[in-house]
Wavefront OBJ file of the C-alpha trace (Angstrom):
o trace
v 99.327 80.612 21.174
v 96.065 81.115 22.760
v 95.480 82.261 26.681
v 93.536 79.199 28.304
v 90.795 80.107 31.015
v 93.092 78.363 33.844
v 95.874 80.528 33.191
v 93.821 83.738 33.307
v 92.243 82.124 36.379
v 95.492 81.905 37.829
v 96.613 85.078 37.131
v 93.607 86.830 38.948
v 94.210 84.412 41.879
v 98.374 85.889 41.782
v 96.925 89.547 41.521
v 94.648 89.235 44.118
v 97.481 87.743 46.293
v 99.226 91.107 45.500
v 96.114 93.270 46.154
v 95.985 91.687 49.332
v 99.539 92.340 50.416
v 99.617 95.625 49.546
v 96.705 95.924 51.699
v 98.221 94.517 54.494
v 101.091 97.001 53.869
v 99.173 99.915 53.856
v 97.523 98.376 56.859
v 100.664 98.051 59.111
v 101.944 102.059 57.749
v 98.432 103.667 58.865
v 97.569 102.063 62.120
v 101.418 102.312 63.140
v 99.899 104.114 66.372
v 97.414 101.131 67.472
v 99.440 98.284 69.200
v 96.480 95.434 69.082
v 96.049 96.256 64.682
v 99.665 96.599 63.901
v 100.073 93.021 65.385
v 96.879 91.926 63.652
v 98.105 93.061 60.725
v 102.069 92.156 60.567
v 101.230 88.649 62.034
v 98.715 88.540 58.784
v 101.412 90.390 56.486
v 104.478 87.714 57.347
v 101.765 84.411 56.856
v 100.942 85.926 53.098
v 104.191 86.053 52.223
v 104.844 82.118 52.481
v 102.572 81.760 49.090
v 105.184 83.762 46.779
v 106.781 80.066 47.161
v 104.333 78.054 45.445
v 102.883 80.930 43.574
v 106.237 82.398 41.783
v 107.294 78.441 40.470
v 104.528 78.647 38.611
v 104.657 81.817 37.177
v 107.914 81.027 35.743
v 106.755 77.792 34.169
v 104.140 79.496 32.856
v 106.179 82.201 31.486
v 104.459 85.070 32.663
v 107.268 87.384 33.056
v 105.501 90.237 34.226
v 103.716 88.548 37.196
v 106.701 86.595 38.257
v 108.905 89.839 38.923
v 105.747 91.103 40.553
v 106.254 88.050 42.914
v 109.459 88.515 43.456
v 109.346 91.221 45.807
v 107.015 89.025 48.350
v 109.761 86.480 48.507
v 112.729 88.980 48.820
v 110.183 90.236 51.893
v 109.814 86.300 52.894
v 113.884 86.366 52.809
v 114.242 89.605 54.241
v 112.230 88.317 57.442
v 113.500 85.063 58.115
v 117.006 85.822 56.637
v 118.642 86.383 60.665
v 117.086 82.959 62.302
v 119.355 80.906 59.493
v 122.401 82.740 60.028
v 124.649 82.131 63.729
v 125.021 84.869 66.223
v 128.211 85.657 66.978
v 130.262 83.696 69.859
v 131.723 86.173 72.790
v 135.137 84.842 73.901
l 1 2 3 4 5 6 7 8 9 10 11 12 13 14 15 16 17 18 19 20 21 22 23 24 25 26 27 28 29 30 31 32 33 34 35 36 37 38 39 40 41 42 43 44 45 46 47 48 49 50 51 52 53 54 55 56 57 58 59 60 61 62 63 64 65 66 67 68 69 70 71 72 73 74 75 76 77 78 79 80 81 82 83 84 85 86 87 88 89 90 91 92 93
């Protein structure tokens, strides 16, 4: 089985997406201190996690293991954010 140029193109376009979100990570932990960057920079962070689900699909039909557990943790963070507006708040008698 040989690797095709699309699929290494691919996988340069998923590590960038990484590259660019631990950026954005590093970003929000260093300028924790400036109000105006840390919203510049979570408002960026929470709109590149939304790719993880069209990016991690096709990792896994691709069967590149490796990249698609890299992947994984930008949707747990996708889940992790938007987790509490799916679930009810509690009713007060």
């Amino acid at each position: 089985m040989t690797d095709h140029p699309s699929r290494y193109r691919f996988e340069v376009v998923c590590a960038t997406y990484l590259a660019v979100i631990v950026l954005l990570v590093v970003l929000c932990i260093v300028f924790s201190g400036s109000n105006a960057l840390i919203g510049i920079a979570r408002t960026a962070l929470v709109a590149m996690l939304f790719p993880a689900l069209i990016l991690l699909p096709i990792t896994l039909l691709m069967r590149s293991w490796r990249l698609s557990g890299l992947l994984l943790l930008p949707l747990i963070g996708l889940i992790m954010v938007y987790a509490p507006y799916f679930v009810p708040r509690a009713q007060t008698p």
